[in-house]
C-alpha positions, 0 to 999 in steps of 0.5 A: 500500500502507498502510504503516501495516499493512507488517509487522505480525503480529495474534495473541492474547495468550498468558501470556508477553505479560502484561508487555509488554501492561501496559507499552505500555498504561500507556505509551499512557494515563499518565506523562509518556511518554503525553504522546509521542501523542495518546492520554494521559489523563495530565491527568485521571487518574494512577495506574494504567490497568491492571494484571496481573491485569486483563491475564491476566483478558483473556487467559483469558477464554473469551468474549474475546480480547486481540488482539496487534500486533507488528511485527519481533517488538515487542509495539506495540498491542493491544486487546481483544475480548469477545463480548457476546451481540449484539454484540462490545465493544471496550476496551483498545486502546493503541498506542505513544506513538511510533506514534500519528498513523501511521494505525496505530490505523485499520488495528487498529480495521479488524482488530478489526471484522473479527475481530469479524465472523467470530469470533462474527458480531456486527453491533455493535462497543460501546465506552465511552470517558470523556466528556471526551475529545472528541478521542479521541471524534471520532476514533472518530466518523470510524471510523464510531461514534456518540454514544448519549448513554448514560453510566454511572459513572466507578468513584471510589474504585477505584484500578485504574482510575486516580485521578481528577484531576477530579470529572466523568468519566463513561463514554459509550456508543459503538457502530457497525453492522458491514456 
């Protein structure tokens, strides 16, 4: 048995989680307590990753979903779902600092596919992840994603993302068939 996936709970996100879900993103990406995983972006942008707003946006989103991970009744992952036409796109995802390197973020991306797959029947999962994070991009390439080399702006100057600590971020395009 996986023990990573013993005792965890998938649901969406509802209102009442909005608070939690900040937290635990911004305890994922920034901050000093980012730097407890492997996951922090502590090093190239400071300031916020997401905010309220953008979370309940996710949330009452008709063609998304922000789908929840609990485990004992503990908000500890998430990531979001948004139905694209042909193809589902997949962002927001945060686990823990404290869980990261557990296999956690596997059994969620394999829960993410699937609900993807069923929910609206797409064959591709897109995601955009910045282009200097080659860690994290290859962990994404043992998922099974692939590199399209398709970039498109960092948003400079928009301090909901983030503010940038170096002047070449750039999102890439990754993408997986889904069976």
């Amino acid at each position: 048995m996986d023990t990573a996936a013993t005792g965890l709970t998938f649901r969406d996100a509802i209102d009442a989680d909005v608070d939690a879900l900040v937290a635990l993103i911004e305890s994922a990406y920034r901050g000093d307590s980012s730097r407890t995983g492997w996951t922090t972006e502590a090093d190239i942008l400071e300031g916020q990753r997401t905010d309220a707003e953008g979370v309940l946006d996710v949330i009452k989103s008709p063609d998304s979903r922000l789908l929840t991970v609990e485990r004992d009744g503990v908000v500890i992952a998430c990531c979001q779902l948004e139905h694209r036409g042909v193809y589902a796109y997949f962002g927001m995802f945060a686990v823990s600092p404290q869980l990261q390197g557990t296999g956690l973020g596997k059994v969620i991306i394999a829960e993410a596919e699937r609900a993807a797959r069923e929910t609206w029947g797409v064959r591709e999962m897109h995601m955009t992840v910045i282009s200097v994070r080659e860690d994290l991009i290859a962990w994404y390439e043992r998922r099974g994603y692939r590199r399209t080399g398709r970039m498109t702006p960092f948003p400079y100057g928009d301090e909901r993302f983030g503010i940038p600590q170096r002047d070449d971020l750039q999102f890439e395009l990754l993408v997986k068939e889904l069976a």
